[in-house]
VMD Tcl script that builds the backbone (N, CA, C; Angstrom):
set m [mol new atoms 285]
animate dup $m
set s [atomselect $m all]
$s set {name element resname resid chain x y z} {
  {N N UNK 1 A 1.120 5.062 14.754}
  {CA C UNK 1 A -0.169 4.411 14.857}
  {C C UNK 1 A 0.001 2.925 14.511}
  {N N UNK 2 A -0.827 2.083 15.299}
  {CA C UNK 2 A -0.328 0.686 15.073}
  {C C UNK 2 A -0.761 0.012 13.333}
  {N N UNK 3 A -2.239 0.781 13.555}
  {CA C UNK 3 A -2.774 0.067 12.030}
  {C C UNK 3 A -1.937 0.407 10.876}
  {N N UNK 4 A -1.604 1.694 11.342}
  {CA C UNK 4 A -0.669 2.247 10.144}
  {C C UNK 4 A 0.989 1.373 9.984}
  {N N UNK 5 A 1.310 0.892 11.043}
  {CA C UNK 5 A 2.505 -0.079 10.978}
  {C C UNK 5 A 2.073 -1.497 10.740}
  {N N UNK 6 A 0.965 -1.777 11.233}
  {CA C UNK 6 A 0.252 -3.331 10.579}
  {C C UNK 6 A 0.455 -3.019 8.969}
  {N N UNK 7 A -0.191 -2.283 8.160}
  {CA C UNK 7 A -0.388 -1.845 7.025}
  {C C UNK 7 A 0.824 -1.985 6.350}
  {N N UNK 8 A 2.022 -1.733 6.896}
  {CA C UNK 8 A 3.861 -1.466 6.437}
  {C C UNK 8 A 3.749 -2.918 6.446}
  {N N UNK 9 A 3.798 -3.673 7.445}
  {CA C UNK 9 A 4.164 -4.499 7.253}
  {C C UNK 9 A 3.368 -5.279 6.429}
  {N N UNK 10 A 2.732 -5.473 5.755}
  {CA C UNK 10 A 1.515 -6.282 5.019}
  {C C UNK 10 A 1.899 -5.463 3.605}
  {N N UNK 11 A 2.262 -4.855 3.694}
  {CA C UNK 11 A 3.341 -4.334 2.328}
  {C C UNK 11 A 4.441 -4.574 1.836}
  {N N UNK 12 A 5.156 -4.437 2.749}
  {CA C UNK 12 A 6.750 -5.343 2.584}
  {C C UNK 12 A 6.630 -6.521 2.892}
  {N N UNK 13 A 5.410 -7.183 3.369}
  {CA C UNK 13 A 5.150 -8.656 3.432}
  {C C UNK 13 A 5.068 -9.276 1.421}
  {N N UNK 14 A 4.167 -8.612 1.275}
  {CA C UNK 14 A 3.581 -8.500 -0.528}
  {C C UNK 14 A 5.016 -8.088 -1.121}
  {N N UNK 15 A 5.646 -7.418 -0.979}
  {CA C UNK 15 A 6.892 -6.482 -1.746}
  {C C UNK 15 A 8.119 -7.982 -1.720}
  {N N UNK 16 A 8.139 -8.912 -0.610}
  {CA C UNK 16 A 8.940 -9.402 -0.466}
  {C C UNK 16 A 8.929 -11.297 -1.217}
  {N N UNK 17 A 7.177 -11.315 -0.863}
  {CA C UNK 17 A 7.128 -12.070 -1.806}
  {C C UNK 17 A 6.865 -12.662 -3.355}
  {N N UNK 18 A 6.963 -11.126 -4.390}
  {CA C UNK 18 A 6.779 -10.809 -5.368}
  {C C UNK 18 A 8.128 -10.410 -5.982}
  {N N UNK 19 A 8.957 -10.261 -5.494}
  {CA C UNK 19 A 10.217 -9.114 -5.522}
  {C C UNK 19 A 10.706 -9.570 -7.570}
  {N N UNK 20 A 10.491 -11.060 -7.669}
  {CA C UNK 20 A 10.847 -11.162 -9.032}
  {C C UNK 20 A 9.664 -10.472 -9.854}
  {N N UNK 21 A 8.829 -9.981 -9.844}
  {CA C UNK 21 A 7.587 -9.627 -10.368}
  {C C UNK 21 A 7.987 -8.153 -10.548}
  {N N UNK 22 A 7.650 -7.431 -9.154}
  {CA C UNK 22 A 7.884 -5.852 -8.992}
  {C C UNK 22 A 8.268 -5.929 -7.281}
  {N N UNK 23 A 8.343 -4.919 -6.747}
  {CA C UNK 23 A 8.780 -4.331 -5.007}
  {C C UNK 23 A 7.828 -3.277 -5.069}
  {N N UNK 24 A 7.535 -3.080 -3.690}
  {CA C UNK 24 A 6.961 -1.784 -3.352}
  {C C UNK 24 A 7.994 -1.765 -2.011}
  {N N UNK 25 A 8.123 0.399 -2.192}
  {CA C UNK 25 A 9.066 0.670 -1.471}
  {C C UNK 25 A 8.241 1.697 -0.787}
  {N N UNK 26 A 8.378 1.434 0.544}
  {CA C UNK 26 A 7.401 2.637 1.472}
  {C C UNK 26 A 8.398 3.728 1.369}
  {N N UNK 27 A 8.315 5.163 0.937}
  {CA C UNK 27 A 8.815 6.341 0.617}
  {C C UNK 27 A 8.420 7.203 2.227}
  {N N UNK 28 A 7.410 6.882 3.081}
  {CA C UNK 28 A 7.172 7.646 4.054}
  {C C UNK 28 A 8.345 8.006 5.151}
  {N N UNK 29 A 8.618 8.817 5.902}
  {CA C UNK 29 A 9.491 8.020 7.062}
  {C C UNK 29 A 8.923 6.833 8.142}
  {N N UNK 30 A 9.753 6.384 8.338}
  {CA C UNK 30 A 9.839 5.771 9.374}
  {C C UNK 30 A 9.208 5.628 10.491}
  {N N UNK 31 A 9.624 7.081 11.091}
  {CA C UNK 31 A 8.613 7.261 12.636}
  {C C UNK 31 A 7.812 8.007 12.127}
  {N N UNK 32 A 7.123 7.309 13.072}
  {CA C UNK 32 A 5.621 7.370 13.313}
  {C C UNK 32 A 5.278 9.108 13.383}
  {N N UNK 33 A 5.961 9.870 14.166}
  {CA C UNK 33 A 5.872 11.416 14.550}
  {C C UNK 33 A 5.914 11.757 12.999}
  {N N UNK 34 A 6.422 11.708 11.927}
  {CA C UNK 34 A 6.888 12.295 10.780}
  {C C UNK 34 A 5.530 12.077 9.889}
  {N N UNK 35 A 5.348 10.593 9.980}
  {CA C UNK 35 A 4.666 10.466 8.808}
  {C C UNK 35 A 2.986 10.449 9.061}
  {N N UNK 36 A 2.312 10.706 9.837}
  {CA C UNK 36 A 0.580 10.446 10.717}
  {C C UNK 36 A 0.452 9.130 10.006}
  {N N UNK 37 A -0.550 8.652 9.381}
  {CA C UNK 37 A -1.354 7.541 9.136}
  {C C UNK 37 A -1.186 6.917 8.096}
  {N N UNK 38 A -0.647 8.097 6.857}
  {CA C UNK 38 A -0.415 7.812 5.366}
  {C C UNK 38 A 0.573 7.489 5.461}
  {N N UNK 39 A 0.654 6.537 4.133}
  {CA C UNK 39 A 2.293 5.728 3.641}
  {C C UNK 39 A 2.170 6.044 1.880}
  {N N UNK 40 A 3.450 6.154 1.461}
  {CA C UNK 40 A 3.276 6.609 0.368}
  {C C UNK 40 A 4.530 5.451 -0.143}
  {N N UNK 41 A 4.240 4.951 -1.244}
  {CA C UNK 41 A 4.177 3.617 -1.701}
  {C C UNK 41 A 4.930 3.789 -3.318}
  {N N UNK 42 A 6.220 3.532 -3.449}
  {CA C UNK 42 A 6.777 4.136 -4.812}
  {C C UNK 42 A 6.576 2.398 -5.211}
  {N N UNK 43 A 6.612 2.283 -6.355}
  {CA C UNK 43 A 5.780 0.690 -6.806}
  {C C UNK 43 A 6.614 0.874 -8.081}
  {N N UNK 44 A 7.729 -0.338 -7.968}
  {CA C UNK 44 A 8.625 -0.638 -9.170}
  {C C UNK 44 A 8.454 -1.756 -9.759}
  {N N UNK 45 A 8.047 -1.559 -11.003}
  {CA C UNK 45 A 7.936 -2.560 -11.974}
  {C C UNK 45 A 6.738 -2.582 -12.089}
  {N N UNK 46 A 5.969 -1.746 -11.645}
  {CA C UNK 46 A 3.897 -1.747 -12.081}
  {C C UNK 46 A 4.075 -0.571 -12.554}
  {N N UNK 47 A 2.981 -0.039 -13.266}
  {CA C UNK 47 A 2.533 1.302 -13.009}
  {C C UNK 47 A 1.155 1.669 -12.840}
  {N N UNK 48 A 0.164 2.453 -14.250}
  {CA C UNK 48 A -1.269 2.559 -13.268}
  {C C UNK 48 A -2.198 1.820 -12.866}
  {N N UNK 49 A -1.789 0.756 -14.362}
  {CA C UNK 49 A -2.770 -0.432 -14.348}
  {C C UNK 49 A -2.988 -1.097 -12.831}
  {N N UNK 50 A -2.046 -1.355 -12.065}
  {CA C UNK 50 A -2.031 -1.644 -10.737}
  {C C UNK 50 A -3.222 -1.401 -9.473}
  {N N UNK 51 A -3.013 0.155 -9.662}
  {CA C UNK 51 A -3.570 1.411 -9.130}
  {C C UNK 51 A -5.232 1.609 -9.570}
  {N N UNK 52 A -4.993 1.071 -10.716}
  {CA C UNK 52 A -6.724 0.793 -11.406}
  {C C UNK 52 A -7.300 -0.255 -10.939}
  {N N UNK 53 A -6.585 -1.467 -10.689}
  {CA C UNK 53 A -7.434 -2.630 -10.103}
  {C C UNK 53 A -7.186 -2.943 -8.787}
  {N N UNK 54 A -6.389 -1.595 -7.869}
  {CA C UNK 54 A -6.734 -1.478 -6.522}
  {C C UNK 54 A -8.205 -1.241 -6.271}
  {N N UNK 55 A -8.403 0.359 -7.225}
  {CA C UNK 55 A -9.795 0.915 -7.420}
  {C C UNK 55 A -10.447 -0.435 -7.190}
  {N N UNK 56 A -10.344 -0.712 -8.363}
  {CA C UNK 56 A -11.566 -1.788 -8.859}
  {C C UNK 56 A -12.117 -3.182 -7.459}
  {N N UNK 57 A -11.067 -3.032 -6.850}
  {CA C UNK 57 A -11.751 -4.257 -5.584}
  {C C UNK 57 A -11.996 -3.575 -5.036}
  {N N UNK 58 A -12.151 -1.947 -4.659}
  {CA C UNK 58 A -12.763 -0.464 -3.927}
  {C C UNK 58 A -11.785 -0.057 -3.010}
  {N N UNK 59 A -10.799 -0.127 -3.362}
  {CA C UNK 59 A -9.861 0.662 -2.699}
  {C C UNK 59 A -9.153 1.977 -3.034}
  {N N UNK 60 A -9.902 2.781 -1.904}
  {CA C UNK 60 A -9.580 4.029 -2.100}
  {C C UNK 60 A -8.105 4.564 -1.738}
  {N N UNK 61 A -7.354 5.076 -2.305}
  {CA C UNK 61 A -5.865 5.598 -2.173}
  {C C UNK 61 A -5.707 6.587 -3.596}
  {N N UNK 62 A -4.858 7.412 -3.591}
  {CA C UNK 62 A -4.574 8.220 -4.626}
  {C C UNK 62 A -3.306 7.594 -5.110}
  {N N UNK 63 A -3.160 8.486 -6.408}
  {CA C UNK 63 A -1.906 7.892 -7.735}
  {C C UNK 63 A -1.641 8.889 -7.549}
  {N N UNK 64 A 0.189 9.277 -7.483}
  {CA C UNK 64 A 0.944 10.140 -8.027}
  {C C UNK 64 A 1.942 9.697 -9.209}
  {N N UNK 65 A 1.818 10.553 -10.234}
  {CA C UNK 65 A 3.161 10.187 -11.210}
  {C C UNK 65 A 4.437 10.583 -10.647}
  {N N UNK 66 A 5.588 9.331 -11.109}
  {CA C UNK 66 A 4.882 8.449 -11.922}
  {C C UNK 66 A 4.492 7.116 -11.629}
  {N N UNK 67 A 4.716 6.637 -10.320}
  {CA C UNK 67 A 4.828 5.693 -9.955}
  {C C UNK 67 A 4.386 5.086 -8.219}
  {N N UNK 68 A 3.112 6.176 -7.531}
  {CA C UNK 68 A 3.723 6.350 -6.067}
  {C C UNK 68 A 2.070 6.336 -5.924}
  {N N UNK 69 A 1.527 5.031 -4.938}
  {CA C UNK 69 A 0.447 5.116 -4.495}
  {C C UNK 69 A 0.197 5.436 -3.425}
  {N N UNK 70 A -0.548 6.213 -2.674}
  {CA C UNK 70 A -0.568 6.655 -1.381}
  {C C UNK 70 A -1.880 5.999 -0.861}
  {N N UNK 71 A -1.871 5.478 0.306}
  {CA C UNK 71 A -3.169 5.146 1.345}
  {C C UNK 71 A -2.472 5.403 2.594}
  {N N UNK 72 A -4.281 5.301 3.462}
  {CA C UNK 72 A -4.230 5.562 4.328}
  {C C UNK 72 A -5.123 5.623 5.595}
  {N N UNK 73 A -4.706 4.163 6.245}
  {CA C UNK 73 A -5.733 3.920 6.686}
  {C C UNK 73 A -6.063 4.552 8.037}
  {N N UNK 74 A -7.747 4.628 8.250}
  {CA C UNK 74 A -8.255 5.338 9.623}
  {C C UNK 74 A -8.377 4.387 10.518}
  {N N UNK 75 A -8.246 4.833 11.290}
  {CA C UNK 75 A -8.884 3.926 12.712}
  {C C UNK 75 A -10.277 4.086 12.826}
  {N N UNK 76 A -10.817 4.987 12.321}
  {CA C UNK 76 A -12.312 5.597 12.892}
  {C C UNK 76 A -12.998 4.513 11.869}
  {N N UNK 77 A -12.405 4.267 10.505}
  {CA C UNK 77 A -13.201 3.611 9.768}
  {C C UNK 77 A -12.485 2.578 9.174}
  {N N UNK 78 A -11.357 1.851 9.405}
  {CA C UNK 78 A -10.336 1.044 9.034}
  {C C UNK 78 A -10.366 -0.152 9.698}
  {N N UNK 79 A -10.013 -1.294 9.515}
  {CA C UNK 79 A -9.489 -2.153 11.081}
  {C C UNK 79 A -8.289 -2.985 10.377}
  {N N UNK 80 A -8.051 -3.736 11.032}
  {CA C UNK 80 A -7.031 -4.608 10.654}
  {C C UNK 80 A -6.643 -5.586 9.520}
  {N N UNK 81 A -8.077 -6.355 9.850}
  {CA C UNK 81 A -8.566 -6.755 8.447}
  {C C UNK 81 A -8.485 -6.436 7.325}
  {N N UNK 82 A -9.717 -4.609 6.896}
  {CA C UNK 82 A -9.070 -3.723 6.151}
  {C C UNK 82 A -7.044 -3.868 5.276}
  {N N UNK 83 A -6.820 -3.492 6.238}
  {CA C UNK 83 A -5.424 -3.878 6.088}
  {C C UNK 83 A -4.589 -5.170 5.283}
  {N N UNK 84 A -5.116 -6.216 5.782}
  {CA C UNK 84 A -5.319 -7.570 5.454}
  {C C UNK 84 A -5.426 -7.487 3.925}
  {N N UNK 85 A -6.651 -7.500 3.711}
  {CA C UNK 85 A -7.524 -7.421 2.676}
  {C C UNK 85 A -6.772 -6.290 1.557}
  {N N UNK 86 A -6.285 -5.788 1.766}
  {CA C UNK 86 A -5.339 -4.707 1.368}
  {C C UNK 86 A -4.005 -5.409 0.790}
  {N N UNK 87 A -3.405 -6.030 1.552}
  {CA C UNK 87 A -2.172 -7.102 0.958}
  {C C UNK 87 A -2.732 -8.291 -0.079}
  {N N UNK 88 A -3.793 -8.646 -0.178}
  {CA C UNK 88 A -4.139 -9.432 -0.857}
  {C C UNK 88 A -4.665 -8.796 -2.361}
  {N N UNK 89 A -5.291 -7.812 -1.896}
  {CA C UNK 89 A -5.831 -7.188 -3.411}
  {C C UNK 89 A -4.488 -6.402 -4.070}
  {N N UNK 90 A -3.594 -6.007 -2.916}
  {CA C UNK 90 A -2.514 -5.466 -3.718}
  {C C UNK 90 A -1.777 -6.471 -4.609}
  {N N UNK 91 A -1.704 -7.893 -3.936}
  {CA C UNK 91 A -0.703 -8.943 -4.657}
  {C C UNK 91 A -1.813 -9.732 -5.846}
  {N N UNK 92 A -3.335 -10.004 -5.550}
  {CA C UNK 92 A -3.788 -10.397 -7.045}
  {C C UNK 92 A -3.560 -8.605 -7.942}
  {N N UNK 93 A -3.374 -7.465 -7.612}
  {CA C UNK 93 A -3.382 -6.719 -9.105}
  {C C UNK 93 A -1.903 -6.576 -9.872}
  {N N UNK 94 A -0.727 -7.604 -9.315}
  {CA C UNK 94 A 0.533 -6.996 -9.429}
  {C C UNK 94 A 0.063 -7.781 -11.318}
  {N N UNK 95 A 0.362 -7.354 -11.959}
  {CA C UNK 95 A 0.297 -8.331 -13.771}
  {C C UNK 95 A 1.679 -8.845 -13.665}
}
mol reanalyze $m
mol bondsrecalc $m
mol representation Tube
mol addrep $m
């Protein structure tokens, strides 16, 4: 799905320019057939606090311990932007 590869990349966009801070490492596969829409997001050098002030700008995604945020965006109710907006709130919550 494209949004779902816009989304990768707007992650490892953030992952790459933080890397002295923390990385985020997409854990999903690769192709597209394997993984549907979700990306699952192992996040080194943060932990929940992160994940709490995703919440907090209203972004919905789940926490797995100990370290692995999952989203996932729709097309039906997502757009690009979304996405966008997504790399930015991820890089103001990195501490």
């Amino acid at each position: 799905d494209v949004l779902t590869a816009y989304l990768e990349y707007v992650i490892n966009d953030v992952s790459e320019r933080n890397k002295e801070r923390c990385t985020f490492e997409i854990i999903t596969p690769k192709e597209v057939a394997k993984r549907g829409a979700q990306l699952s997001i192992h996040v080194h050098g943060q932990g929940k606090d992160l994940f709490n002030k995703l919440t907090e700008f209203g972004v919905i995604a789940d926490w797995r311990e100990p370290n692995v945020i999952r989203i996932a965006p729709a097309p039906l109710y997502n757009s690009f932007e979304d996405c966008y907006r997504f790399g930015e709130y991820l890089e103001k919550s990195i501490s």
